[in-house]
N, C-alpha and C positions, 0 to 999 in steps of 0.2 A: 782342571778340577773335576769334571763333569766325566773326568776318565776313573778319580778316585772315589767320589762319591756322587751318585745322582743327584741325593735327597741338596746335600750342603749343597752342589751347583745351581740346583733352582730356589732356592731360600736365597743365596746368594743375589741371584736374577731376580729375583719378584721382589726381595729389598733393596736391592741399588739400582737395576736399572729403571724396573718398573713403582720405585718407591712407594712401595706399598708397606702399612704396618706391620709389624709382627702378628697382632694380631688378624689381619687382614689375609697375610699368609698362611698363618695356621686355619683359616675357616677356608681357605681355597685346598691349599692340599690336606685337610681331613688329616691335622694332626695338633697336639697344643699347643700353646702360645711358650709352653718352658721347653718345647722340643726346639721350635724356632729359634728362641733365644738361643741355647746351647749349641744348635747347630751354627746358624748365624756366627757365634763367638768361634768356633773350632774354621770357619772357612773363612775369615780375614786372616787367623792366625796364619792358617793355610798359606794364606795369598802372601804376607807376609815372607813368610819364611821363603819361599820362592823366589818372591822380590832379592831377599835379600841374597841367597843362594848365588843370584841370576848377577848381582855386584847393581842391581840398579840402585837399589836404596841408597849406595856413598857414590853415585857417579850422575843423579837428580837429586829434583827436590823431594824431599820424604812427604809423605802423604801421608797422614791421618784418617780410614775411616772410620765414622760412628754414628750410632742411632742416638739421635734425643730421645729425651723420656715424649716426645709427640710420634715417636718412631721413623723419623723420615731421616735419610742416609746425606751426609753433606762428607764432602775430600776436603782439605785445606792445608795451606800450606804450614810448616810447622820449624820450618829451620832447613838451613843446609847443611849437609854434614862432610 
C-alpha cells in the first residue's frame, strides 16, 4: 500500500496498528479528521480488494475491519465463505 499512497499507508498504520483515533491521527499528521476518515475508508477498500484479488478472502476466514464510533480498530471473524 505504502507503494500506492504514503498518506492512506500511515492513516492505515497509526489506526490499526498503533490504534489510535481518527481524530488522534488527524492532529498528528496536520490534516482533518474527514481527510482521515475518507482516506482510512479508500485503504481497507484497498486492502480488501487485494485480499481478494490475492483468492485469500475464499481460501480464510474473511475479516471484517472497522472503527467504532470510540474510533478504535477491532478484525473479527465474520463467516466463512
Amino acid at each position: 500500500m505504502a507503494e500506492l499512497d504514503q498518506r492512506q499507508a500511515s492513516i492505515y498504520d497509526l489506526r490499526f496498528f498503533a490504534g489510535l483515533t481518527g481524530l488522534e491521527v488527524a492532529d498528528a499528521m496536520g490534516i482533518s479528521k474527514r481527510t482521515v476518515e475518507l482516506e482510512w475508508k479508500m485503504a481497507k477498500n484497498w486492502l480488501a480488494k487485494e485480499l481478494s484479488v490475492a483468492g485469500i478472502e475464499s481460501a480464510i476466514v474473511r475479516l471484517e475491519l472497522d472503527a467504532n464510533d470510540a474510533g478504535t480498530v477491532s478484525a473479527h471473524q465474520v463467516g466463512i465463505l
